[in-house]
N, C-alpha and C positions, 0 to 999 in steps of 0.2 A: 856309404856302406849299405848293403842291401842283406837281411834278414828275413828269414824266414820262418813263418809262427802257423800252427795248425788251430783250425776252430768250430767247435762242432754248434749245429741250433735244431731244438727239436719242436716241434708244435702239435698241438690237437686241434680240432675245428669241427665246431658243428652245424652239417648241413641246412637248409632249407632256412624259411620266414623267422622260424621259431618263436618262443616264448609264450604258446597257446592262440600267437594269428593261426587263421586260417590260412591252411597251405593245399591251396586245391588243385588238382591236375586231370585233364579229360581229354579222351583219343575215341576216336571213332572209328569204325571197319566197317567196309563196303566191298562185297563182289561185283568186280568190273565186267564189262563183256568181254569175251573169252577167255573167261576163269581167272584174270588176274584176281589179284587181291591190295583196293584201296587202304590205307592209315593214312588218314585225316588228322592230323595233331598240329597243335599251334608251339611245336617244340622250337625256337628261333634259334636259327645256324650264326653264331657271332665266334666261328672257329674252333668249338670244342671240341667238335665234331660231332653233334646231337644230330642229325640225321644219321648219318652213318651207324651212328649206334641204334635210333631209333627202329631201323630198317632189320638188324641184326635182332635185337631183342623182339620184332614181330616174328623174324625168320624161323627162330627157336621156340617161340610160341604156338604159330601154325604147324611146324612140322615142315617146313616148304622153302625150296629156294630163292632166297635172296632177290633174286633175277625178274622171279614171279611177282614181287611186290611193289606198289608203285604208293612212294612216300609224297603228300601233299601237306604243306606246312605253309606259315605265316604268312597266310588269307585268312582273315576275320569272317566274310563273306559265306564261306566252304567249315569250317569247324569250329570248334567251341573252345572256351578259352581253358589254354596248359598251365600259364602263368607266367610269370616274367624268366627272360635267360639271366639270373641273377641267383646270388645265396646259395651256389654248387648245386642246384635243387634239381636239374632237367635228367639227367642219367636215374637218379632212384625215386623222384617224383613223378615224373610223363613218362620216366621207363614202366614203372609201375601200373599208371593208367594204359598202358600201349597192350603191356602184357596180359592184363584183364580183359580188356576190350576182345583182344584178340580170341582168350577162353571163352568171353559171350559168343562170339562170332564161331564158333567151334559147335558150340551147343546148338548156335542157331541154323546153321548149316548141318548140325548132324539129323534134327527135328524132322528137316525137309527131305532128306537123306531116307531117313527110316518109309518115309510115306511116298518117296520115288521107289525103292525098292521093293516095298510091301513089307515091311517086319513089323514086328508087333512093339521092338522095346529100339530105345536108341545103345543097350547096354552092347558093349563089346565093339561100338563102332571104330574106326581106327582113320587119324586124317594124315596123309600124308603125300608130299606134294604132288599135291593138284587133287589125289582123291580121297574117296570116304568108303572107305570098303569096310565090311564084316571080318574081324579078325580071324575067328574060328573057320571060316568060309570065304577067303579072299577074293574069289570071281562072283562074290556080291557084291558088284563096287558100283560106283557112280563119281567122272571127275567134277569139279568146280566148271569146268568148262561147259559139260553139260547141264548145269544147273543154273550157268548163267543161263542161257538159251532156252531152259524151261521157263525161267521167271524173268524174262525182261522186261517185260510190263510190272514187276517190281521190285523195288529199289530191298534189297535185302542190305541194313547197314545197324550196326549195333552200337552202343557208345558200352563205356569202359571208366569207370571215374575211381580216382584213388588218392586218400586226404591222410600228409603225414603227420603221425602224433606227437604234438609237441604240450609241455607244462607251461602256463603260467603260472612265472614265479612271486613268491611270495611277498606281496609289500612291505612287509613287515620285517621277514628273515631274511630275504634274497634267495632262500630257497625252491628248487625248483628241478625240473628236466625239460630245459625252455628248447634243445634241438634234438633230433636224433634223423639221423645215425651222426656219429664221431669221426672222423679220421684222424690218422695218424699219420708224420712224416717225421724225418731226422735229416739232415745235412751236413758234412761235414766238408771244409774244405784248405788248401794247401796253398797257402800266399807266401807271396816274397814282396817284400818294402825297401823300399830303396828312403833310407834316413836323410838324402843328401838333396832329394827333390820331394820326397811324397808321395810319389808313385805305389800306389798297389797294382799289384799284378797277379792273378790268377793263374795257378799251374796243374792243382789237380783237382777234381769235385769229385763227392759220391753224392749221390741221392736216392733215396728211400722212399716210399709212399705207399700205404696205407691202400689200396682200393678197392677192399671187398671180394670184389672177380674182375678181372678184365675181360671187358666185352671186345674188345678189340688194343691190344697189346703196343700195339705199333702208334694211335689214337694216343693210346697214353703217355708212352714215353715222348710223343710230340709237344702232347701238355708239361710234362713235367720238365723240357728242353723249354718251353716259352715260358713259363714261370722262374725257370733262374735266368734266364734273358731277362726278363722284366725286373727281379730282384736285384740282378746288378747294374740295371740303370739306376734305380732310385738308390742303392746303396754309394756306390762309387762315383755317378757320372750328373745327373739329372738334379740341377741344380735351380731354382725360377729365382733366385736372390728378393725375397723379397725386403721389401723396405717402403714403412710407412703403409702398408699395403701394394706397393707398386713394384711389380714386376720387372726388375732389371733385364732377366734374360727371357726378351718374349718373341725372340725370333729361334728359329735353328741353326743358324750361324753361333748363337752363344749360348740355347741350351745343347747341352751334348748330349747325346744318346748311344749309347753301344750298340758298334756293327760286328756283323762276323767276324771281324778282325778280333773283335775283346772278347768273341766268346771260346770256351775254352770246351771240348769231349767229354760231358759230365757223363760216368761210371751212372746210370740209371737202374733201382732196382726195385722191383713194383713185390710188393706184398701182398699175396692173397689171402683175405680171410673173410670168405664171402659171409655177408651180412641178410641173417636171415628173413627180415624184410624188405629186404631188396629185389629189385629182377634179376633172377638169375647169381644174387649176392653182390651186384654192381653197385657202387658208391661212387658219386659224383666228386671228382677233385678239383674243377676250374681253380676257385680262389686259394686254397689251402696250399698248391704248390708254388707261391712266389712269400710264403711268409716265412721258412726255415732260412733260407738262402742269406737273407741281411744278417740274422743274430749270429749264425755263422762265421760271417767276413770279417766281422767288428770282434770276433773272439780270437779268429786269426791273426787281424792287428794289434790286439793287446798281445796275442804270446808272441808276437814278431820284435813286438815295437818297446812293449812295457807302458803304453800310454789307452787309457779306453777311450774312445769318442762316443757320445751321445749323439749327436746329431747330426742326419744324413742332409746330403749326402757328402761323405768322406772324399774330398776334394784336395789334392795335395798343396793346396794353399792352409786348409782346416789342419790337415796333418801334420804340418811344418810347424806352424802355432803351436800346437798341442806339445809337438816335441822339444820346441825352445822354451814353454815354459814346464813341462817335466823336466828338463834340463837344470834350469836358471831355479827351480825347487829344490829339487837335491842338489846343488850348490849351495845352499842357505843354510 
């Protein structure tokens, strides 16, 4: 008999090292020859798409196209260290140092600006792509391009550093504000069980999340499609059996992994509530979106099934169990 049970799971998370570590983040800006503009960050691309954003969150900083900026990342040799791509920290940590950096690099370039022109104040200067003209007076301008070309013989390049404030908590009380910023997500989703083999089967999802501002929309909803990917491996499929410590299924032939085939068109819905110390109110979600996804599934198999399971992952062998002896209970 196949049933069908709905189950909702919500979660908070909070970003970065926390706990009163140190969570340091550094980017650096450089004018290239012919007015490009260098970010130098050691932001590491492991899919989140931390470049892509990194380059976005310069682009809105500078005033200047995208196109214009040339992103240099994870060379030790060339920039200073971001931090690790870990703890959702790279979007409002390094974004943060990106964005700063890039305001020194503004000021530092406006400095030079006022003394190619002749003005007396850098006030009312205005940068926008490629140049730095007088706002009140706009054919007082001068581009990045010309500036490289005045100053090649030096290296104009600013650093940018930004350290998130976290509490160490109390040893005593456990009290504390060991992360910030927070997010938020919810998931809800629509199973059907088949009582006769154990089969879950996924039919409908929504999903929710929390992300301050989306720096790039499309980036997210990517995330938040690979994070219930990943929640229903480990919830339904991803299985190491161990015993005794020993790894029964240590090949791919016998641990299974969901392919496109198990995944299902999850309803994606991004929440904006930009967070004011954020860049731009961006909030990093790498990890936060694969933890709603399980407490969800496992809520859908109880209203499907009437049976809860604890322990993942929900293998229709575990299921079968579960329900002959809920069964052979209420018989007693």
């Amino acid at each position: 008999m196949k049933k069908r049970g709905v189950g909702l799971g919500v979660s908070f998370y909070g970003t970065g090292y926390g706990n009163g570590f140190p969570d340091v983040s550094n980017a650096e800006v450089q004018l290239l020859e012919g007015g490009k503009v260098g970010i130098f960050v050691g932001a590491t691309e492991v899919g989140q798409g931390a470049k892509t954003a990194m380059i976005q969150i310069g682009a809105e900083a500078l005033n200047m196209d995208h196109k214009d900026i040339v992103l240099v990342s994870e060379d030790t040799s060339q920039m200073m260290d971001s931090g690790t791509a870990a703890a959702t920290r790279q979007t409002y940590n390094t974004g943060n140092a990106v964005k700063i950096a890039c305001e020194n690099f503004n000021k530092r370039l406006f400095d030079l600006a006022k003394v190619e022109l002749g003005l007396n104040s850098t006030a009312g200067l205005v940068a926008q792509d490629g140049d730095i003209y007088l706002g009140i007076f706009p054919q007082k301008r001068i581009s990045y391009k010309d500036l490289s070309e005045k100053y090649k013989d030096d290296i104009i390049r600013v650093v940018g550093s930004f350290t998130a404030q976290t509490v160490k908590m109390d040893d005593e009380t456990g009290q504390g504000a060991p992360y910030w910023p927070y997010t938020f997500n919810a998931c809800m989703v629509l199973v059907e069980v088949d009582t006769n083999t154990g089969r879950v089967e996924l039919l409908k999802a929504a999903f929710a999340q929390d992300v301050g501002r989306a720096v790039n929309p499309s980036l997210v909803k990517g995330q938040m499609d690979g994070g219930f990917a990943m929640s229903l491996g480990y919830t339904l499929f991803e299985d190491l059996a161990l015993e005794n410590g020993v790894m029964k299924n240590r090949k791919f032939s016998k641990y299974l992994l969901p392919t496109s085939m198990d995944m299902i068109d999850v309803e994606n819905i991004i929440i904006e509530d930009p967070e004011s110390t954020a860049p731009y109110g961006a909030k990093g979600i790498g990890e936060p979106v694969t933890i709603p996804i399980g407490p969800a599934i496992l809520n859908a198999i109880y209203d499907a099934s009437g049976v809860r399971i604890f322990n993942l992952p929900v293998t229709p062998e575990k299921l079968m169990k579960a329900l002959r002896e809920s069964e052979e209970s209420e018989a007693i």
